[in-house]
C-alpha positions as CSV (number, residue, x, y, z in Angstrom):
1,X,33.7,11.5,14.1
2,X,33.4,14.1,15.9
3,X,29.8,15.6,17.9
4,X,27.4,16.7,14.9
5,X,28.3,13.3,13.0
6,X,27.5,10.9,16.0
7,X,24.4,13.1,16.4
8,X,23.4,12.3,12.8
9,X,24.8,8.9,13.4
10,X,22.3,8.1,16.5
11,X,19.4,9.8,14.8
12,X,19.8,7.7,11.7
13,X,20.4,4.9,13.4
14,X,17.7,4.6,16.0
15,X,15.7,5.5,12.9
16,X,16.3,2.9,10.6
17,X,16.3,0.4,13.4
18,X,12.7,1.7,13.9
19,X,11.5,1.1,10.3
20,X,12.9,-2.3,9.8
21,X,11.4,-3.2,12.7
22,X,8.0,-1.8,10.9
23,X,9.0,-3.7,7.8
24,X,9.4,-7.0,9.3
25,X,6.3,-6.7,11.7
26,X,4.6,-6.4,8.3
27,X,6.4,-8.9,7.2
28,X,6.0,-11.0,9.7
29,X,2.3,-10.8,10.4
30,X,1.7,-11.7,6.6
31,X,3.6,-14.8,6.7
32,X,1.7,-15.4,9.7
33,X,-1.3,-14.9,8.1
34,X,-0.2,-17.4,4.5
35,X,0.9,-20.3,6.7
36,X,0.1,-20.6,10.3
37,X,-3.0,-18.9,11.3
38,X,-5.5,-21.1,9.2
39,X,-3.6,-24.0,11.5
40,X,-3.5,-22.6,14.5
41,X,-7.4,-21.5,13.9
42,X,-8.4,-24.9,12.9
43,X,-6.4,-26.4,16.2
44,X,-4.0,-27.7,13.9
45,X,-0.9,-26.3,15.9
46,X,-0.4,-26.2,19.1
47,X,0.4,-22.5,20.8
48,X,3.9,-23.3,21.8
49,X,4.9,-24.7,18.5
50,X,3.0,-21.9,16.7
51,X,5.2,-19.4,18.5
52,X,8.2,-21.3,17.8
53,X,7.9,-20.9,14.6
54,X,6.7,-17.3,15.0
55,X,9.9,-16.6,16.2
56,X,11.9,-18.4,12.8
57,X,10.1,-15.7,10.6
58,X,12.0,-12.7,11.2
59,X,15.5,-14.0,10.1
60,X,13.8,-14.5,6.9
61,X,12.4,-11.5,6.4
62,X,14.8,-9.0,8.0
63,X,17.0,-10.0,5.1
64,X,13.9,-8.0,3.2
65,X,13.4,-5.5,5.5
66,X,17.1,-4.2,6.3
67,X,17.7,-2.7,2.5
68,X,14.1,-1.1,3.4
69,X,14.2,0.3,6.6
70,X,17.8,2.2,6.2
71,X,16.3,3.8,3.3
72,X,13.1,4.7,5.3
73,X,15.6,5.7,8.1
74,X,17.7,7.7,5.9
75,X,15.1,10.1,4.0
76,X,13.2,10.4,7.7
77,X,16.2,11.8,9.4
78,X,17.2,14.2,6.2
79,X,14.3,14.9,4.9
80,X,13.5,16.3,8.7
81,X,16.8,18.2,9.3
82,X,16.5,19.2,5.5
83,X,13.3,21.2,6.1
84,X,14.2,22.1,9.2
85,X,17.0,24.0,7.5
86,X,19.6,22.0,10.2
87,X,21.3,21.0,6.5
88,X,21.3,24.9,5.0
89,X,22.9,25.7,8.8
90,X,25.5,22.7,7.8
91,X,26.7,23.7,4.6
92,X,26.4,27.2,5.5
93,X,29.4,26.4,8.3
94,X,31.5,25.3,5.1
95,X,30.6,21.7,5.6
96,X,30.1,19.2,2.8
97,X,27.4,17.0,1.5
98,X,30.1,14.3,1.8
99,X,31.2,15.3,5.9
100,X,26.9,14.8,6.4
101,X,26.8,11.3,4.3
102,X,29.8,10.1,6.1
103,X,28.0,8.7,9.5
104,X,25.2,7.3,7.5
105,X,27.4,5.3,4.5
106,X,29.4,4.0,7.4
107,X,26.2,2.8,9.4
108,X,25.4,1.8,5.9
109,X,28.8,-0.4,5.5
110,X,28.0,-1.4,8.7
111,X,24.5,-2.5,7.4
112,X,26.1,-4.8,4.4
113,X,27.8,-6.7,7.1
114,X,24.7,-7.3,9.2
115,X,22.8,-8.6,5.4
116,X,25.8,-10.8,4.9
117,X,25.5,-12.5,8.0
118,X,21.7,-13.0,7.8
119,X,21.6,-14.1,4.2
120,X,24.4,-16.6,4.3
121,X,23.8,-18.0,8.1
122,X,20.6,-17.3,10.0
123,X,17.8,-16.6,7.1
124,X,18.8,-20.5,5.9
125,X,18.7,-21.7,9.3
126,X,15.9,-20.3,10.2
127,X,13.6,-21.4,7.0
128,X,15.4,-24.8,7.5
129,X,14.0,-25.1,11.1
130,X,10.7,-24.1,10.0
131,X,9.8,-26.3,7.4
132,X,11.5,-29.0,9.2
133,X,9.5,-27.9,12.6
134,X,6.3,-27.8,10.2
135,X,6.9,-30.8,8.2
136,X,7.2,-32.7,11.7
137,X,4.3,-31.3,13.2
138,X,2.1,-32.7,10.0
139,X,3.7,-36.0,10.5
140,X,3.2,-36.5,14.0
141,X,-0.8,-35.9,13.9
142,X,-1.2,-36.1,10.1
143,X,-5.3,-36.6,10.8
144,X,-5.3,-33.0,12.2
145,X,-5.6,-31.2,8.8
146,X,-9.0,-33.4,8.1
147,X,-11.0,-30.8,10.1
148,X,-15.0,-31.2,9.8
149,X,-17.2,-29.3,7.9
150,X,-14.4,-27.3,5.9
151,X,-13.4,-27.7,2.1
152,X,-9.7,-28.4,2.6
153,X,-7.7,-27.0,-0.7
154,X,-3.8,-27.8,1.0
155,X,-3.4,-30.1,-1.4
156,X,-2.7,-29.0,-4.9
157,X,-5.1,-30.0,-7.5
158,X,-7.6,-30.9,-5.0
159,X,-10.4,-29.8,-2.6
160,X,-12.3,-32.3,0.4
161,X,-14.9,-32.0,2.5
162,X,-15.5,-34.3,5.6
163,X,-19.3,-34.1,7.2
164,X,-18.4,-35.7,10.4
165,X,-14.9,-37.0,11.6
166,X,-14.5,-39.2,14.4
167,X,-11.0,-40.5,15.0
168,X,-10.2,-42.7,12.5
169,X,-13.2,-42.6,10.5
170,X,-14.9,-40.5,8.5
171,X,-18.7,-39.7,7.5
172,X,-19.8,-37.7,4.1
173,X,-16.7,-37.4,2.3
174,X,-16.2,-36.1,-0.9
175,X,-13.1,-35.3,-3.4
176,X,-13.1,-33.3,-6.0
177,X,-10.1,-32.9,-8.6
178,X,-9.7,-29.7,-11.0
179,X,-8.4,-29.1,-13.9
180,X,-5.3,-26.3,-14.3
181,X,-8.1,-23.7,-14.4
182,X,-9.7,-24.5,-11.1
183,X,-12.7,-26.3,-12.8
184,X,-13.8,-29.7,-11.4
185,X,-13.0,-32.6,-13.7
186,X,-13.7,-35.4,-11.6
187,X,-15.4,-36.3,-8.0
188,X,-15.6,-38.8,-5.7
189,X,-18.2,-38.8,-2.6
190,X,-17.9,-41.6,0.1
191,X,-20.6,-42.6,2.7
192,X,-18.2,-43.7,5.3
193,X,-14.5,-44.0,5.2
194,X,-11.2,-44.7,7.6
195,X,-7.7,-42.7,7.7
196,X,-4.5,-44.2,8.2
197,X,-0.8,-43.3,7.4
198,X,1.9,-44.6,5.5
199,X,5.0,-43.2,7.8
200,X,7.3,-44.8,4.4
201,X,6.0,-42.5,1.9
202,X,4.4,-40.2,3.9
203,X,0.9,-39.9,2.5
204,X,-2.5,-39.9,3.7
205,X,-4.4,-43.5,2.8
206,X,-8.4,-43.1,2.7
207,X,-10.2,-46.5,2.5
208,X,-13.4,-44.7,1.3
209,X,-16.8,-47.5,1.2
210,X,-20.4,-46.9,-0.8
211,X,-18.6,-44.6,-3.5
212,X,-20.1,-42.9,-6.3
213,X,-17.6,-41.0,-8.9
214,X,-17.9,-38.7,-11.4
215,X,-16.0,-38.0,-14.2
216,X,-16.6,-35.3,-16.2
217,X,-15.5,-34.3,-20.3
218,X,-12.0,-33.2,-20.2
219,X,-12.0,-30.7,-22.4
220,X,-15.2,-28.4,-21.2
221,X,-15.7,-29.9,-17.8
222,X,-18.6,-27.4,-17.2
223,X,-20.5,-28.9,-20.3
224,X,-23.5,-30.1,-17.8
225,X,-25.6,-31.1,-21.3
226,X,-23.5,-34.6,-22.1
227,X,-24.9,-37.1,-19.8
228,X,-21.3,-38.6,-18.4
229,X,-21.8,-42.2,-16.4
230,X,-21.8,-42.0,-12.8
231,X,-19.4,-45.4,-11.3
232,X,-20.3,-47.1,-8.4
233,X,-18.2,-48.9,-5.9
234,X,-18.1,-50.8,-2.6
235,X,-14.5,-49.8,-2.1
236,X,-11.6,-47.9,-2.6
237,X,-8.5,-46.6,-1.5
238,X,-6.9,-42.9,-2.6
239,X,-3.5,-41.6,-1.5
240,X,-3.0,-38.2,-0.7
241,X,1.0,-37.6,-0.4
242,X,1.4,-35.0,3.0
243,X,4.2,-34.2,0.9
244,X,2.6,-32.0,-1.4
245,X,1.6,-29.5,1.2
246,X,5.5,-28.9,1.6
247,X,6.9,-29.2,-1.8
248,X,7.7,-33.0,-1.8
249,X,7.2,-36.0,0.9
250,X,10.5,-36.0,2.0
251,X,11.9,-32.5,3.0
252,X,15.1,-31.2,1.6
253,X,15.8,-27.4,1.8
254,X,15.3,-24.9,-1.2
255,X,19.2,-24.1,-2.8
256,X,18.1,-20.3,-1.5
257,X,18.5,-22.1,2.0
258,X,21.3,-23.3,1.9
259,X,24.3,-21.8,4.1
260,X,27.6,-21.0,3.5
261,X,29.4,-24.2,4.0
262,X,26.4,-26.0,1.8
263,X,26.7,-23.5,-0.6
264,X,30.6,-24.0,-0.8
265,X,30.2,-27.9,-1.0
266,X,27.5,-27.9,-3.9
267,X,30.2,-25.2,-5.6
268,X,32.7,-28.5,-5.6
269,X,30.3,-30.8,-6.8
270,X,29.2,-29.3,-9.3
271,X,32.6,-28.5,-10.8
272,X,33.0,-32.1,-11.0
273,X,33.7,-33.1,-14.5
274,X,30.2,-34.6,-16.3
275,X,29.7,-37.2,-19.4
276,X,28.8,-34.2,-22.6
277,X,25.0,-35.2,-22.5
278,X,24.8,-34.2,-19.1
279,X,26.9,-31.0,-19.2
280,X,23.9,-28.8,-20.3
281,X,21.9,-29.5,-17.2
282,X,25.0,-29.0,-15.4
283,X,25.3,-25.3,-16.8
284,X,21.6,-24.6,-15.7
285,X,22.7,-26.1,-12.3
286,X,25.7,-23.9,-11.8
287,X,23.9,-20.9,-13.0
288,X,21.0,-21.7,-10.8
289,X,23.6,-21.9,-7.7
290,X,25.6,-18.7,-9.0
291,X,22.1,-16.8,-9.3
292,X,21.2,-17.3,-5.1
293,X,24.9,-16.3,-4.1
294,X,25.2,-13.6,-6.4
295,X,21.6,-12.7,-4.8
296,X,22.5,-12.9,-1.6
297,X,25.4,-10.6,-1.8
298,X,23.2,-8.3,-4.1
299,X,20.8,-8.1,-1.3
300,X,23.0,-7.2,1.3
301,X,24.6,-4.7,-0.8
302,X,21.5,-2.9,-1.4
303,X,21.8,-1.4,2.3
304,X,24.0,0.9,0.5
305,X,22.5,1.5,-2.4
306,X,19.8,2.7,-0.8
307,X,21.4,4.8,1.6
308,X,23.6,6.6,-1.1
309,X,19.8,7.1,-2.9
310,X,18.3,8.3,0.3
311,X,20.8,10.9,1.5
312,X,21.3,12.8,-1.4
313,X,16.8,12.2,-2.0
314,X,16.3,13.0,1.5
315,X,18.0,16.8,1.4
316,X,16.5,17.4,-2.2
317,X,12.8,16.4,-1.2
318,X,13.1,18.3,2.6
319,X,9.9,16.4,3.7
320,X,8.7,16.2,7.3
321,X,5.4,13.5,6.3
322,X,6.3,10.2,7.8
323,X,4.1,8.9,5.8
324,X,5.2,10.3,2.4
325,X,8.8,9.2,3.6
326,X,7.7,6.1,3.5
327,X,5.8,5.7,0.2
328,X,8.8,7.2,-1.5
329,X,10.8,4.6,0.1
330,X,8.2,1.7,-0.6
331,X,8.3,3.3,-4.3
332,X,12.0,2.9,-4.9
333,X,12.3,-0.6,-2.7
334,X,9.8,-2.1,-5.0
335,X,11.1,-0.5,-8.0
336,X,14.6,-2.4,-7.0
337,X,13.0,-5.9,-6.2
338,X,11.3,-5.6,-9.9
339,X,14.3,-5.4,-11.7
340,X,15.4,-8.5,-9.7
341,X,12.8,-10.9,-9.8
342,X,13.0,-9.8,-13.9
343,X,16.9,-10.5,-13.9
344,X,15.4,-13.9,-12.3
345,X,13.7,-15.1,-14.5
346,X,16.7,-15.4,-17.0
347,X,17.8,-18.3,-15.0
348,X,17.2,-20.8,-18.0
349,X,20.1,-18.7,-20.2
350,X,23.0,-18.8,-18.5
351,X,24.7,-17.0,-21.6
352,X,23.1,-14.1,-20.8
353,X,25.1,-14.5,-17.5
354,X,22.0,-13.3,-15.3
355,X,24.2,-13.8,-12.0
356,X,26.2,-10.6,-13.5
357,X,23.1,-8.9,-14.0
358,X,21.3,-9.3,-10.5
359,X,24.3,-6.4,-9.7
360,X,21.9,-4.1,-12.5
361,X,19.8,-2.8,-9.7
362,X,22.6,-1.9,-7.5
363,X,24.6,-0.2,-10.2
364,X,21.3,1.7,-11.0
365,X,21.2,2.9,-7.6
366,X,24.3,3.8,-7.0
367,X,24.8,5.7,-10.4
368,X,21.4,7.5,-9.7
369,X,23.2,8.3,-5.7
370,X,25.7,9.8,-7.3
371,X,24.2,11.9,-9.7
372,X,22.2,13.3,-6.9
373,X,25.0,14.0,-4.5
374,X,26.5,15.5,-7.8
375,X,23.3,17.8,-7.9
376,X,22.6,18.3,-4.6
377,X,26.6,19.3,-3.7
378,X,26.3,22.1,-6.7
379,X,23.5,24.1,-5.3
């Protein structure tokens, strides 16, 4: 490699490093925002464990922001040098399109490496050690998400309201369940009430006292003109599982989290031989497991996908704008992770063999790259 290529090299590089830094700020903060700020505002995390698991976000989401950010890198650096006629100066020297791509589809190689390792080691740990982290932090103060004077919607299917909370006990409590639409089919308010914690199961147990509930017609709950009875009680007790906040009560990791060695042991078990009434749910399971490795390789490839798209785009479109750089860059990104999620949600027909087809995107790309370069080398 001699000087011009490690020039392009360093530009590219420092470039891309740049925008997937940008991509998994943004990233980042709205993660941030989705699960931990609402705790942290309500005092429901403390500041050292909030910025612990601050820091176990961006091995999720650099495996988001690396396919990104070389292809914001890429058509920055190009698109620059392009209309800075540093390109036309290049080929006018008797230089290829190929000898100008060949620093950036090696950083890109490079990148495929870098995806690898973060998909199949770090982005599992990390999400592992957050839920876990999270999951913990519920358990050991399972009270603090009962915060006064706030309708509490955590929990699926549900909404509370506390008036007044004083340690254990509670004042001015009310429940109210909805329907799949979001409309309230039954409530329960409580004068007075106490907390406690069933460390077994892990749920919430209220022992509510002076209760009067509601329950409302099931099938037009907002049908105010039937007169439905009101029930009153002394006492009562509701569970409220913790669990549901997380997914289920007792935490086990997503199959997307899974590393490479848990990966490679659920591959053995699950070409264990099964009775034949079980072997179609073991088809959806193996297809279900061959779906997140395929898509983590997939994802990892896409560094060069979209570096084969942007050098070839990047010379063609000769655009200084940062800004329109980017939007091009957002365009295609999001036009990728479409066709993905769609391949996805074949995950239910493993005849249509969707793990095959999460490679659809990438062959896309890289048939489009080359019919660029194609275009782009005859001019």
């Amino acid at each position: 490699m001699n000087l011009l290529q490690r020039h392009i090299f360093k530009s590219v590089f420092f470039s891309c490093a740049a925008a997937v830094g940008l991509f998994a700020f943004v990233l980042t903060v709205g993660n941030v925002v989705r699960d931990l700020l609402g705790y942290l505002v309500a005092g429901q995390l403390a500041p050292e464990l909030f910025l612990e698991l601050l820091l176990l976000i961006p091995p999720f989401v650099l495996s988001y922001a690396l396919p990104f950010g070389v292809l914001t890198g890429v058509l920055l650096v190009l698109g620059r040098m392009s209309a800075e006629h540093e390109i036309t100066a290049i080929r006018a020297a008797g230089l290829s399109l190929l000898w100008v791509a060949r620093p950036i589809l090696i950083l890109a190689v490079l990148g495929v490496g870098v995806g690898l390792v973060i998909n199949f080691q770090f982005m599992p740990w990390a999400r592992v050690v957050y839920h876990v982290e999270l999951s913990n932090a519920v358990r050991k103060d399972p009270l603090s998400f009962i915060v006064p004077r706030t309708f509490i919607r955590d929990f699926p299917g549900k909404v509370l309201y506390v008036g007044e909370k004083n340690g254990l006990g509670v004042k001015d409590f009310w429940l109210w369940e909805l329907d799949e639409q979001g409309r309230v089919k039954n409530s329960i308010r409580a004068a007075a009430g106490t907390f406690g914690f069933d460390e077994r199961t892990g749920d919430l147990i209220l022992n509510l006292s002076h209760i009067q509930a509601e329950t409302r017609d099931p099938k037009n709950p907002e049908n105010f003109t039937v007169q439905r009875p009101t029930l009153v009680s002394e006492s009562t007790s509701i569970r409220l599982p913790l669990g549901e906040l997380f997914g289920q009560s007792t935490f086990h990791p997503k199959l997307q989290w899974y590393a490479l060695p848990k990966l490679q042991a659920e591959w053995r078990r699950l070409a264990q031989p099964v009775a034949p009434a079980e072997q179609a749910q073991r088809e959806l399971d193996r297809m279900k497991l061959r779906l997140v490795i395929q898509d983590k390789f997939t994802t990892a490839f896409a560094v060069f996908s979209f570096a084969l798209v942007g050098v070839p785009l990047g010379i063609k479109i000769s655009r200084r704008e940062t800004s329109a750089n980017l939007g091009l860059a957002l365009a295609l990104a999001m036009g990728y992770y479409f066709l993905t999620v769609a391949v996805g949600w074949l995950d239910r027909h493993p005849e249509l063999r969707p793990d095959l087809l999460l490679w659809l995107p990438n062959l896309l790309f890289v048939g489009v790259g080359l019919w660029l370069f194609w275009r782009v080398d005859k001019r």
